[in-house]
Backbone as XML, in Angstrom:
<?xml version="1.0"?>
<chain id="A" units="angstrom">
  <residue number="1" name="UNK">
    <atom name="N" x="-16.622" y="-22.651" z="30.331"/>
    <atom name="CA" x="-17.485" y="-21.744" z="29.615"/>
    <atom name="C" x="-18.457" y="-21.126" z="30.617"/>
  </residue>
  <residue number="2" name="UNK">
    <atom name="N" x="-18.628" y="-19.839" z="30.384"/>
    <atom name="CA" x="-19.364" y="-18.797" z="31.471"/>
    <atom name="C" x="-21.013" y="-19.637" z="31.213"/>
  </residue>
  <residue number="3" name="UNK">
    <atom name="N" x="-21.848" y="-19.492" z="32.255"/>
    <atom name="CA" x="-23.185" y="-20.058" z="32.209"/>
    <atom name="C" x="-23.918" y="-19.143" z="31.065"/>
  </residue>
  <residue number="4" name="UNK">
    <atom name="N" x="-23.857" y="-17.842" z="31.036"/>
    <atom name="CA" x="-24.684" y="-17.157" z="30.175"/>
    <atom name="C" x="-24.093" y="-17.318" z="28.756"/>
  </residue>
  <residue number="5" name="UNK">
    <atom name="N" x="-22.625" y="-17.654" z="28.908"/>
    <atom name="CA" x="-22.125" y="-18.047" z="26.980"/>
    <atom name="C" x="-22.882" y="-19.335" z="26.420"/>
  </residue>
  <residue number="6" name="UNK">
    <atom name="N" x="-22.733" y="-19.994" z="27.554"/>
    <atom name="CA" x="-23.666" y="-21.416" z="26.994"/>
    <atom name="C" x="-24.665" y="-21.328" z="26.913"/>
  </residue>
  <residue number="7" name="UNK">
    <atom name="N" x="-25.694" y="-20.624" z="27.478"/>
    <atom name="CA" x="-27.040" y="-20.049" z="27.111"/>
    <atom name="C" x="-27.250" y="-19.566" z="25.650"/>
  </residue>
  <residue number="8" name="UNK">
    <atom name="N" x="-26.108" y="-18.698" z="25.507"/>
    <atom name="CA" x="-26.791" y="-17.855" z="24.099"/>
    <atom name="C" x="-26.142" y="-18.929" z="23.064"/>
  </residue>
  <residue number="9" name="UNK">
    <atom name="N" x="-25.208" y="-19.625" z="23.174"/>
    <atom name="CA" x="-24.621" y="-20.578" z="22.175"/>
    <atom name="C" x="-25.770" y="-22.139" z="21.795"/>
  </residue>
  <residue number="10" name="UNK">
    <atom name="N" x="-26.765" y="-22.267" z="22.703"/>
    <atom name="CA" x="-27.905" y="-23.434" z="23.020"/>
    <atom name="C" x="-28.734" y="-22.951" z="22.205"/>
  </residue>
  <residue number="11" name="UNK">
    <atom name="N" x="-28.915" y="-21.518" z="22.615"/>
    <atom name="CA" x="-30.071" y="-20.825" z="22.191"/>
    <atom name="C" x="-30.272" y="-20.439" z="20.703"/>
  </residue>
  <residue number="12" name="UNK">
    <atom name="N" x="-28.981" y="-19.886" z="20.331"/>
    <atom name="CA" x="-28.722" y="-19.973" z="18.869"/>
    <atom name="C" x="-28.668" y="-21.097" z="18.009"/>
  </residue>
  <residue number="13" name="UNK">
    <atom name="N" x="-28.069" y="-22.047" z="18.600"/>
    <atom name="CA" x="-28.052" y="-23.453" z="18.152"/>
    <atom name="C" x="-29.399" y="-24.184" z="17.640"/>
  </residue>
  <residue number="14" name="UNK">
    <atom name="N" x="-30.335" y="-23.637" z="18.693"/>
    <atom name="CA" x="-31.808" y="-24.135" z="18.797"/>
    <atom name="C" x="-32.606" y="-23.520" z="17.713"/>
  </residue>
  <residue number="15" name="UNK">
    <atom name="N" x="-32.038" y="-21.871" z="17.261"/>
    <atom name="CA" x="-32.379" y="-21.519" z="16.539"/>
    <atom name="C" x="-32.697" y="-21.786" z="14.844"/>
  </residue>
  <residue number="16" name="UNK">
    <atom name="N" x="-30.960" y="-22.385" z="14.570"/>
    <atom name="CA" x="-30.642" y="-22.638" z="13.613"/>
    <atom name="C" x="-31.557" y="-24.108" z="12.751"/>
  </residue>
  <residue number="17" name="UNK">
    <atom name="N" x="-32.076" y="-24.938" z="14.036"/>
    <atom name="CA" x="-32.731" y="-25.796" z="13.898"/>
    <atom name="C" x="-34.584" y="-24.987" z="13.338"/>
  </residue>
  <residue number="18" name="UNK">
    <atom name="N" x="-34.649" y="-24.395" z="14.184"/>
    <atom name="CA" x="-36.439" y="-23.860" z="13.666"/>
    <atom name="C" x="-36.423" y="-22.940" z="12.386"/>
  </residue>
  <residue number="19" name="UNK">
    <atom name="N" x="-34.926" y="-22.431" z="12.302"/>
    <atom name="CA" x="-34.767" y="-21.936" z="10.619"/>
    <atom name="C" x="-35.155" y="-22.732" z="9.523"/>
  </residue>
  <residue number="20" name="UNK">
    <atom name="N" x="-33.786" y="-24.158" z="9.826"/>
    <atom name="CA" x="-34.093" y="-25.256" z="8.729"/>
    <atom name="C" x="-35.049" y="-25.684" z="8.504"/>
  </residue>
  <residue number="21" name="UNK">
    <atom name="N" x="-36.397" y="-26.258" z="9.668"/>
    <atom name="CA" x="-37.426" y="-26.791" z="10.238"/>
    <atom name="C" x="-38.223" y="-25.646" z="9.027"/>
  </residue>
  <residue number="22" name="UNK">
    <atom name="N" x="-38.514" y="-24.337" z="8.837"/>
    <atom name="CA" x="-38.960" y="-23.497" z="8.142"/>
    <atom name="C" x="-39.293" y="-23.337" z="6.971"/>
  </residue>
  <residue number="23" name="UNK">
    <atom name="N" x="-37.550" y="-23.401" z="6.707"/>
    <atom name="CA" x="-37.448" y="-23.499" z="5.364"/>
    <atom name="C" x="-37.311" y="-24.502" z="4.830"/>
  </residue>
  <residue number="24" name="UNK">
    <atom name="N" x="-37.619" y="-25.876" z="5.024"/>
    <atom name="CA" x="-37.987" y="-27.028" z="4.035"/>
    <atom name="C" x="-36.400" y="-27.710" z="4.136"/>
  </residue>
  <residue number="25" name="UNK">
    <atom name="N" x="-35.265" y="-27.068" z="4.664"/>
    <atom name="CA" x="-34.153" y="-27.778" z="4.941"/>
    <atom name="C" x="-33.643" y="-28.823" z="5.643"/>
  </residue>
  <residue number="26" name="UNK">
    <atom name="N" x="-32.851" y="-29.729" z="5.681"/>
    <atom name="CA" x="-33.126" y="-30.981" z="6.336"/>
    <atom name="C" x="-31.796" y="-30.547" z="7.612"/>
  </residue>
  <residue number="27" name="UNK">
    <atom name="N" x="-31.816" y="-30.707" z="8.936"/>
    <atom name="CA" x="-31.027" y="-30.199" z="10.001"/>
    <atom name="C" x="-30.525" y="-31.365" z="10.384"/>
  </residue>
  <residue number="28" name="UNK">
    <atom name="N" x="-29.334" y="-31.043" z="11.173"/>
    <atom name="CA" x="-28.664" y="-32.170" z="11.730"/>
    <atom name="C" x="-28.809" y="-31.787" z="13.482"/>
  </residue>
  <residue number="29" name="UNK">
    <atom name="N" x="-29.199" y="-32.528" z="14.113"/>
    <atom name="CA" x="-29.378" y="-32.698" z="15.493"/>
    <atom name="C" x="-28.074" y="-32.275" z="15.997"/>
  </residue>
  <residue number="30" name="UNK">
    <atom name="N" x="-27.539" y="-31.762" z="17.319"/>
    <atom name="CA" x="-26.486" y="-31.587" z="17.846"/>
    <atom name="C" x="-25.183" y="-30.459" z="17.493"/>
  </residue>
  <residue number="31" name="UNK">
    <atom name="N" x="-24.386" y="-31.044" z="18.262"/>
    <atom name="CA" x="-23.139" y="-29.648" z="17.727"/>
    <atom name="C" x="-23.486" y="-28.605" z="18.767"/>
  </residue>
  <residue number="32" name="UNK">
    <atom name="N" x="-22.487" y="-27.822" z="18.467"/>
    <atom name="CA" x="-21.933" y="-26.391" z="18.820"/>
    <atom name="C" x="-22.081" y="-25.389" z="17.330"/>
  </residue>
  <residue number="33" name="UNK">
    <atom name="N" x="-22.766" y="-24.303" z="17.778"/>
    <atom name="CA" x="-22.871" y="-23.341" z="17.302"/>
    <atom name="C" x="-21.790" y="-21.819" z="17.920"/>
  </residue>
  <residue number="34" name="UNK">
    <atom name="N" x="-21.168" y="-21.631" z="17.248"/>
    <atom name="CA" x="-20.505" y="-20.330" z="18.248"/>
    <atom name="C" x="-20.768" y="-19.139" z="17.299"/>
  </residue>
  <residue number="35" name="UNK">
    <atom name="N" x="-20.709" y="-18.010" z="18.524"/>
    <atom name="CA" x="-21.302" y="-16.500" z="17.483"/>
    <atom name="C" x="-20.333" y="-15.483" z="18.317"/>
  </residue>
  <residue number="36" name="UNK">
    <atom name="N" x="-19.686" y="-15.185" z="17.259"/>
    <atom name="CA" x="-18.748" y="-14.433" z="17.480"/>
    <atom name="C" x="-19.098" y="-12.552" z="18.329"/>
  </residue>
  <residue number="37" name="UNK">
    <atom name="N" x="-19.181" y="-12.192" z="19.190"/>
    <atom name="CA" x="-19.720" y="-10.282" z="19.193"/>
    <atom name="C" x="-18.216" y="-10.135" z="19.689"/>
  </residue>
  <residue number="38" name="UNK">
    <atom name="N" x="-18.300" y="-8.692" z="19.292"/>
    <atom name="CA" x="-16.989" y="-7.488" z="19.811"/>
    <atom name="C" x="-17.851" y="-6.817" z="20.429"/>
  </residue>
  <residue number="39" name="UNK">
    <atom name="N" x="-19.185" y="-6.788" z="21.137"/>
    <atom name="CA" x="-19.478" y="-6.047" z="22.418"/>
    <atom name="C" x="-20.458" y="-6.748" z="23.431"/>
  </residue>
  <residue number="40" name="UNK">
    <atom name="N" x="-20.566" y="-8.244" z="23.104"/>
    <atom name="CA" x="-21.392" y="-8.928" z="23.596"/>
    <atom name="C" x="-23.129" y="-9.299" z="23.654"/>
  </residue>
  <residue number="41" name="UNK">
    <atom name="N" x="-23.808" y="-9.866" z="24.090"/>
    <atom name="CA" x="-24.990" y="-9.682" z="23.853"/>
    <atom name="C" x="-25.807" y="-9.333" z="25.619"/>
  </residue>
  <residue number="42" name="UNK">
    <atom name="N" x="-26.484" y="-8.353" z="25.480"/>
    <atom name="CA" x="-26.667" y="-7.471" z="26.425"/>
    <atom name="C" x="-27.996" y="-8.785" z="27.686"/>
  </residue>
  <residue number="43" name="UNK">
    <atom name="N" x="-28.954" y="-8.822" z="26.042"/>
    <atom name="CA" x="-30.520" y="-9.657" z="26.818"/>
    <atom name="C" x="-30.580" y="-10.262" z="25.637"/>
  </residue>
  <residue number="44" name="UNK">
    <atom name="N" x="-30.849" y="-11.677" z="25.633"/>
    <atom name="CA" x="-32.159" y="-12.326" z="24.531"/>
    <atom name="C" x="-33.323" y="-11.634" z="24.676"/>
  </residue>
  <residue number="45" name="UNK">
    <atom name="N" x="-34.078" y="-11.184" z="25.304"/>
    <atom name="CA" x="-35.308" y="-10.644" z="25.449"/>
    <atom name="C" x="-35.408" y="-9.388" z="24.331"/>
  </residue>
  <residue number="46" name="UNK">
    <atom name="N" x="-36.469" y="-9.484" z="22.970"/>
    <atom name="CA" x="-36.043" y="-8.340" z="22.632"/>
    <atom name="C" x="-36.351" y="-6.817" z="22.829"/>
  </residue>
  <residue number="47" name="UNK">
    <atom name="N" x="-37.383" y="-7.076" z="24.285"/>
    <atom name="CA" x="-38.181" y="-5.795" z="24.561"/>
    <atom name="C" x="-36.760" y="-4.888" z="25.449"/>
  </residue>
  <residue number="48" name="UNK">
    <atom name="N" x="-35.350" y="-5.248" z="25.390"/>
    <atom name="CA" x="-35.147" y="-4.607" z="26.310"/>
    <atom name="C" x="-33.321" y="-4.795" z="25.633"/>
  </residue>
  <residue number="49" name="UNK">
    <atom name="N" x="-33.369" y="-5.870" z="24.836"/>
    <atom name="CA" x="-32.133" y="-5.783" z="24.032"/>
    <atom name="C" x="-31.492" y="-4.335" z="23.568"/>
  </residue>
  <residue number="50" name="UNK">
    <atom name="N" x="-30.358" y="-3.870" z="23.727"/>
    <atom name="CA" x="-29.949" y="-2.755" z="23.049"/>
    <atom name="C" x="-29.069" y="-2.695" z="22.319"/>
  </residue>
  <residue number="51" name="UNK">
    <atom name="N" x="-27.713" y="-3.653" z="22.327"/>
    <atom name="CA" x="-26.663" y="-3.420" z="21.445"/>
    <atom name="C" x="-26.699" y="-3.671" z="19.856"/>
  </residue>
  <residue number="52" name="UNK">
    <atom name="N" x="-26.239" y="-3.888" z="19.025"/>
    <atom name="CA" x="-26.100" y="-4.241" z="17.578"/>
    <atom name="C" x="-25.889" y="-5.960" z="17.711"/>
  </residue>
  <residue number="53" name="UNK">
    <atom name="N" x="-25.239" y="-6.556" z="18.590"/>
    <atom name="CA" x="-24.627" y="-7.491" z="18.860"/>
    <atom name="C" x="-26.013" y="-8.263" z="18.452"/>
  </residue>
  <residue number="54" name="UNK">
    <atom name="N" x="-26.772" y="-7.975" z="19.665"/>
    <atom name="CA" x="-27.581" y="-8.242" z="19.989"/>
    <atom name="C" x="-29.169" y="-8.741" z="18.943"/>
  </residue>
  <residue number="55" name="UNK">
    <atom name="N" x="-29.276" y="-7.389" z="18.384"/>
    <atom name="CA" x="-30.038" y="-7.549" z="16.819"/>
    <atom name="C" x="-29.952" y="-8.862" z="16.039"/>
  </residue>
  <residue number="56" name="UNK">
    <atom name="N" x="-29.002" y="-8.602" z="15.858"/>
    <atom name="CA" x="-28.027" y="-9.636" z="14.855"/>
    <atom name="C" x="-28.338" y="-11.210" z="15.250"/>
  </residue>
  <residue number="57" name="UNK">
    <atom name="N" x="-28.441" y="-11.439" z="16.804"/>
    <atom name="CA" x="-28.273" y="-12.798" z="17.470"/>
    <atom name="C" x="-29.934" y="-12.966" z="16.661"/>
  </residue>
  <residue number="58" name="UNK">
    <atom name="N" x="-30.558" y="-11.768" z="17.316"/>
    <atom name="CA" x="-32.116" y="-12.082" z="17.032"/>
    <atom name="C" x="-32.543" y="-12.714" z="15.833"/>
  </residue>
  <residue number="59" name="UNK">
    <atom name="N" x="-31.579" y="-12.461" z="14.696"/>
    <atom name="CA" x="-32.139" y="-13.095" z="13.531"/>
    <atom name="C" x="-32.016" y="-14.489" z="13.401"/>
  </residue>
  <residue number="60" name="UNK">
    <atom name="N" x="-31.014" y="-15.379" z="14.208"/>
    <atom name="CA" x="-30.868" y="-16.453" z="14.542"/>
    <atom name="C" x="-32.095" y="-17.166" z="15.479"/>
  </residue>
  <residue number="61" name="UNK">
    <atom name="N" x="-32.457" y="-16.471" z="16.072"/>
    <atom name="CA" x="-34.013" y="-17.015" z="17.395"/>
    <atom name="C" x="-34.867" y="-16.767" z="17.065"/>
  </residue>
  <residue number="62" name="UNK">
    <atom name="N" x="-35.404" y="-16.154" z="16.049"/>
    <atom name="CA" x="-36.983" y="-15.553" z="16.288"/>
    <atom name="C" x="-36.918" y="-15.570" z="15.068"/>
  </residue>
  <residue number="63" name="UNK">
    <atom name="N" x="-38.095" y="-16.058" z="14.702"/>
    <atom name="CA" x="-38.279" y="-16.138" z="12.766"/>
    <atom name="C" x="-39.000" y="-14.726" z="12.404"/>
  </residue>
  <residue number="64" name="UNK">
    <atom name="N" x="-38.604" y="-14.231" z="11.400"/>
    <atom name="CA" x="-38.513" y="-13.193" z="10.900"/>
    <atom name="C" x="-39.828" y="-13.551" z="9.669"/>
  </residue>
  <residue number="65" name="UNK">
    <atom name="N" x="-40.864" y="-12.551" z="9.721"/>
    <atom name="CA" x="-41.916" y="-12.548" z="7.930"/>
    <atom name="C" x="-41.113" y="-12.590" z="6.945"/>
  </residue>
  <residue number="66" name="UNK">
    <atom name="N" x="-40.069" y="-11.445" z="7.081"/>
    <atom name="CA" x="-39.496" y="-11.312" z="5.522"/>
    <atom name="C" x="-38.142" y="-11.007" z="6.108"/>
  </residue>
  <residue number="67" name="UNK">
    <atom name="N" x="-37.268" y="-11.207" z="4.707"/>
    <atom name="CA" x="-35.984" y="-10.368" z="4.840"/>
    <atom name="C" x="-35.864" y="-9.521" z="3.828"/>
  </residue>
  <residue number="68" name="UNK">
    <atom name="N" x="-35.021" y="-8.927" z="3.691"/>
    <atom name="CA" x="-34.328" y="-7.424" z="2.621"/>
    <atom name="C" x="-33.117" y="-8.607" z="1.892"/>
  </residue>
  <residue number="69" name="UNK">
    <atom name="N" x="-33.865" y="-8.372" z="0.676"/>
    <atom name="CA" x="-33.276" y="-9.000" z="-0.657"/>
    <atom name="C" x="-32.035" y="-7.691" z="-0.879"/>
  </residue>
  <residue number="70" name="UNK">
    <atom name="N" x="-30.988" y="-8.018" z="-0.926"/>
    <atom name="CA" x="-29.961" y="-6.910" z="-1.101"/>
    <atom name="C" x="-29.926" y="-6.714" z="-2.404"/>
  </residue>
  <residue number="71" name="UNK">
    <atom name="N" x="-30.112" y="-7.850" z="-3.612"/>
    <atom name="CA" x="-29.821" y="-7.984" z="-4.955"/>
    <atom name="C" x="-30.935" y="-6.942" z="-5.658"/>
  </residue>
  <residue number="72" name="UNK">
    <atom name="N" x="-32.233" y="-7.836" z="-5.220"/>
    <atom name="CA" x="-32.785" y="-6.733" z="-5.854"/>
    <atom name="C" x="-33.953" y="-5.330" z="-5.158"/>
  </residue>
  <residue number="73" name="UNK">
    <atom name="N" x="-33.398" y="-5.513" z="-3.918"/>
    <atom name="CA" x="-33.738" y="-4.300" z="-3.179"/>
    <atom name="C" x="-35.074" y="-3.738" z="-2.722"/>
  </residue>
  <residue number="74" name="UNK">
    <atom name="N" x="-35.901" y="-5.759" z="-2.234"/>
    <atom name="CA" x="-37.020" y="-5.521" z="-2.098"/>
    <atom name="C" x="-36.998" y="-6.937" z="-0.908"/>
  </residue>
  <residue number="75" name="UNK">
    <atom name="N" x="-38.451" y="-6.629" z="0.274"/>
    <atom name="CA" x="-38.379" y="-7.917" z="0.404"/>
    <atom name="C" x="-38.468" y="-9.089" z="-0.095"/>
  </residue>
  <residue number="76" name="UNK">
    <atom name="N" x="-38.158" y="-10.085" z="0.493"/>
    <atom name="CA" x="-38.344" y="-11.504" z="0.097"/>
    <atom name="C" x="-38.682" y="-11.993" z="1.461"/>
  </residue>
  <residue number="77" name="UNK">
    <atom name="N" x="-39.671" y="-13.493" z="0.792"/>
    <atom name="CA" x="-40.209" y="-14.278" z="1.874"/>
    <atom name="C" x="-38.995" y="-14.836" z="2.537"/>
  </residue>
  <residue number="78" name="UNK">
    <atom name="N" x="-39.470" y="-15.023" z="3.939"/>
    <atom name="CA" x="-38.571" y="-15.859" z="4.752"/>
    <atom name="C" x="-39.376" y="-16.833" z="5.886"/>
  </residue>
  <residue number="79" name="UNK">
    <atom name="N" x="-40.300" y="-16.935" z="6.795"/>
    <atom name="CA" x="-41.300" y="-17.371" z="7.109"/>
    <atom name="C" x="-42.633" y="-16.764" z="6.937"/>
  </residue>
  <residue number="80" name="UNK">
    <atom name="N" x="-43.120" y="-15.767" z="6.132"/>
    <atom name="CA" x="-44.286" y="-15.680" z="5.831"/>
    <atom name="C" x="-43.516" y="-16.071" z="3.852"/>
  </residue>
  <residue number="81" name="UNK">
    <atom name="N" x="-44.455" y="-16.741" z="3.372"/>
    <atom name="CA" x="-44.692" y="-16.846" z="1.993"/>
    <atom name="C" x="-45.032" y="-15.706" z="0.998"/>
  </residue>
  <residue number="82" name="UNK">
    <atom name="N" x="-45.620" y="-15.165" z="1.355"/>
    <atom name="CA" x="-46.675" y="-13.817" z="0.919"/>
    <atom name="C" x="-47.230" y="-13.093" z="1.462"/>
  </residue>
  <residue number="83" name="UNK">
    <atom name="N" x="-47.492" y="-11.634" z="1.427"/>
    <atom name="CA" x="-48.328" y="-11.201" z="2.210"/>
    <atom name="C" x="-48.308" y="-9.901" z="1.163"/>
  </residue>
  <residue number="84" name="UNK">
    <atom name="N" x="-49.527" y="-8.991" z="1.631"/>
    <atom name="CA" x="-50.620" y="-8.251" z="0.710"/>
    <atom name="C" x="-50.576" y="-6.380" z="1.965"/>
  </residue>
  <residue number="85" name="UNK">
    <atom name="N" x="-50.687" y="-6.093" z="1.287"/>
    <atom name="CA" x="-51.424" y="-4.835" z="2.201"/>
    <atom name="C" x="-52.636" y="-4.333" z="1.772"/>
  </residue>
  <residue number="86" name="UNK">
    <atom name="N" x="-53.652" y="-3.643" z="2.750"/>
    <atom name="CA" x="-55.080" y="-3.228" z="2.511"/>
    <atom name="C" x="-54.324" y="-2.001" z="2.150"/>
  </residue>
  <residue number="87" name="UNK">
    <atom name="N" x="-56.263" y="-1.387" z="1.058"/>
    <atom name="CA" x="-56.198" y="-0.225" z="0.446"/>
    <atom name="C" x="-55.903" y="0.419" z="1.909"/>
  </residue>
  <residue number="88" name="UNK">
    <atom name="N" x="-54.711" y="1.409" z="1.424"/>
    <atom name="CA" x="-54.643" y="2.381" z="2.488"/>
    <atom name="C" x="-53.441" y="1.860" z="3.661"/>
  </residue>
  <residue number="89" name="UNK">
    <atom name="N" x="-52.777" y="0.906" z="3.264"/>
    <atom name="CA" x="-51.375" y="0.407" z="4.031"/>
    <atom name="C" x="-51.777" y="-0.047" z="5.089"/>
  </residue>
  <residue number="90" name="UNK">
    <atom name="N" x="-53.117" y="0.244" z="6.128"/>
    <atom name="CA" x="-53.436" y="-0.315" z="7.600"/>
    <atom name="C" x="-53.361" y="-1.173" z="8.294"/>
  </residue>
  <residue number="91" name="UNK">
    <atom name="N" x="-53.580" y="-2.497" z="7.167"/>
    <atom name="CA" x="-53.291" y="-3.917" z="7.567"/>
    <atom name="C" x="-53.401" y="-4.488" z="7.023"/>
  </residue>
  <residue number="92" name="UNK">
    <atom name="N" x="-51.849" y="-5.473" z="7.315"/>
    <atom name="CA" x="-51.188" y="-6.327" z="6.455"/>
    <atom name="C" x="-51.627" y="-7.792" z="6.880"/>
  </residue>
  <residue number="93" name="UNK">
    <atom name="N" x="-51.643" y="-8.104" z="5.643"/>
    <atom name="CA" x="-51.980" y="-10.086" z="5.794"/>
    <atom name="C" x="-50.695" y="-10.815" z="5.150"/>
  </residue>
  <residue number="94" name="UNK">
    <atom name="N" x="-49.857" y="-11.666" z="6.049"/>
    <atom name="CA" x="-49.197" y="-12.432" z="6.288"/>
    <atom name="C" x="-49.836" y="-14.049" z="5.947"/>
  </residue>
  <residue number="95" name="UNK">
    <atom name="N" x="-49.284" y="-14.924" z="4.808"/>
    <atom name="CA" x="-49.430" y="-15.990" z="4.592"/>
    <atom name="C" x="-47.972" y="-16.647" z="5.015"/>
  </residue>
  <residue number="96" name="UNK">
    <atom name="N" x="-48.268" y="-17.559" z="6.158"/>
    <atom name="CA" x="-46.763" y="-18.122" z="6.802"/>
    <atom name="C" x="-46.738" y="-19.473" z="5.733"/>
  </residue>
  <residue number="97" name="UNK">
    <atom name="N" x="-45.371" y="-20.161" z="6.458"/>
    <atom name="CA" x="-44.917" y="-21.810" z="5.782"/>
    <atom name="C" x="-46.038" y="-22.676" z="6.293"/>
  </residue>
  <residue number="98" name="UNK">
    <atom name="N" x="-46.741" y="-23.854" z="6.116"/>
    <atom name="CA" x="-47.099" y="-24.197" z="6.244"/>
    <atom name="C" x="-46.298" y="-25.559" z="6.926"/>
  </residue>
  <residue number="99" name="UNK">
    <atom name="N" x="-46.567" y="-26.369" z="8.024"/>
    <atom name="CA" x="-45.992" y="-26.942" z="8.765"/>
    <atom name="C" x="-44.845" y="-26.500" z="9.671"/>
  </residue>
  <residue number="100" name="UNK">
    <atom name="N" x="-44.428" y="-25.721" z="9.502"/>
    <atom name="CA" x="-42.693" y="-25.158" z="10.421"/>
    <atom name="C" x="-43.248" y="-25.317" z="11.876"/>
  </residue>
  <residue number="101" name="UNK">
    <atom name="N" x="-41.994" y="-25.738" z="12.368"/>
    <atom name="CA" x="-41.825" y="-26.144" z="13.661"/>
    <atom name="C" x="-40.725" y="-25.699" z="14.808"/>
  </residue>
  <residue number="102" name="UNK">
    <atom name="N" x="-40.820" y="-25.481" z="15.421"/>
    <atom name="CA" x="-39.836" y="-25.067" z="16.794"/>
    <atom name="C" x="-38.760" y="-26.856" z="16.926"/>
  </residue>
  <residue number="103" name="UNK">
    <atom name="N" x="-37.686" y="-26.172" z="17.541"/>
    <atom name="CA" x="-36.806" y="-27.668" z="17.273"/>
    <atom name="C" x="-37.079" y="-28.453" z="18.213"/>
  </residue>
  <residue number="104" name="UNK">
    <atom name="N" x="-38.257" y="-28.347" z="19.062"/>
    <atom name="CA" x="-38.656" y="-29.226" z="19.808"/>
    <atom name="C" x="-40.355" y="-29.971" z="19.231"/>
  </residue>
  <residue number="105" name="UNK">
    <atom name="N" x="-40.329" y="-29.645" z="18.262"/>
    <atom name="CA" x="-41.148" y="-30.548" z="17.229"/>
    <atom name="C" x="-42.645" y="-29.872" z="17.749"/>
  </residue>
  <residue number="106" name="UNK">
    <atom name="N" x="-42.712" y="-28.780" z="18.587"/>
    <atom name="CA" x="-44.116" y="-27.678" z="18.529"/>
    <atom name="C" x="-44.169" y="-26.569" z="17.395"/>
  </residue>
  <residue number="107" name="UNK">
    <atom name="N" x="-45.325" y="-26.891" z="16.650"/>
    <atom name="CA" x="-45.872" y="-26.196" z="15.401"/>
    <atom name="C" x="-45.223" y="-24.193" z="15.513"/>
  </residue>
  <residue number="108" name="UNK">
    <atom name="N" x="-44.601" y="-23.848" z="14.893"/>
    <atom name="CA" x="-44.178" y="-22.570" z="14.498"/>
    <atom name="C" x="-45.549" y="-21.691" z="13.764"/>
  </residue>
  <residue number="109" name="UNK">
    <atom name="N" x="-46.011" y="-21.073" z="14.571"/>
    <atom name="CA" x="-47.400" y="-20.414" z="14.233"/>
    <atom name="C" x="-46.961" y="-18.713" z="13.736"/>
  </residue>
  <residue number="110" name="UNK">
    <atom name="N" x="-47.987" y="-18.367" z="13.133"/>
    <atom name="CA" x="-48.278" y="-16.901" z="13.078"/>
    <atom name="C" x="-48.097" y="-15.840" z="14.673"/>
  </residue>
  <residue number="111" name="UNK">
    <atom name="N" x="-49.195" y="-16.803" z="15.547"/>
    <atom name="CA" x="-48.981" y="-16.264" z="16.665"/>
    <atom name="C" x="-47.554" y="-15.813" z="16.945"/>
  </residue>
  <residue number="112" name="UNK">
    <atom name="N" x="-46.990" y="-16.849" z="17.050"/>
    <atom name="CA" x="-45.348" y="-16.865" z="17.106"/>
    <atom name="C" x="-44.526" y="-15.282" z="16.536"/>
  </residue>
  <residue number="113" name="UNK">
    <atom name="N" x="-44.598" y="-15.312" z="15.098"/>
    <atom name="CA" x="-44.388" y="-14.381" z="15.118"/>
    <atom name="C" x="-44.507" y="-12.797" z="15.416"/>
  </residue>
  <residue number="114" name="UNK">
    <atom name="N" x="-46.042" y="-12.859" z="15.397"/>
    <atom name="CA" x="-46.677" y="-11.583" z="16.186"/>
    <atom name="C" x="-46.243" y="-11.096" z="17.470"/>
  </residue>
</chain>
């Protein structure tokens, strides 16, 4: 296995753990994670990421406030719980999970996501 496949396959793996860790799900230590691209993944970094491939990995590594509810065509929480906007849309307040953790058992903050 190429050094950089095992990178993004660790990395995702690691991911899948600070998801569960998040969302109140109980994770199983270990394993192989594999992620399939038809054009590869360019950078983990996302200041500089460009492909689609790539996007996609991101939702696996980096915890996301909300996601897009497809059903009913609005967000939904995903690591923030709630959040509000000021009169006038300017700025938004984000209420995260309370306890979530990185899979190395360091606290998953707001910072984090910012």
């Amino acid at each position: 296995m190429k050094r950089g496949t095992l990178l993004i396959v660790a990395t995702v793996a690691l991911a899948l753990v600070v998801a569960g860790a998040g969302s109140g799900q109980r994770t199983k230590a270990g394993g192989v994670f594999k992620l399939g691209t038809s054009s590869g993944i360019d950078s983990l970094n996302p200041f500089v990421g460009f492909n689609q491939d790539v996007y996609a990995t991101y939702e696996y590594i980096y915890p996301f406030l909300v996601q897009y509810d497809e059903k009913t065509l609005h967000f939904a929480p995903d690591f923030a719980l709630s959040w509000k906007a000021s009169q006038g849309g300017k700025v938004w307040t984000f209420h995260t999970r309370a306890n979530a953790k990185w899979s190395d058992g360091q606290p998953l903050t707001a910072a984090d996501a910012a």
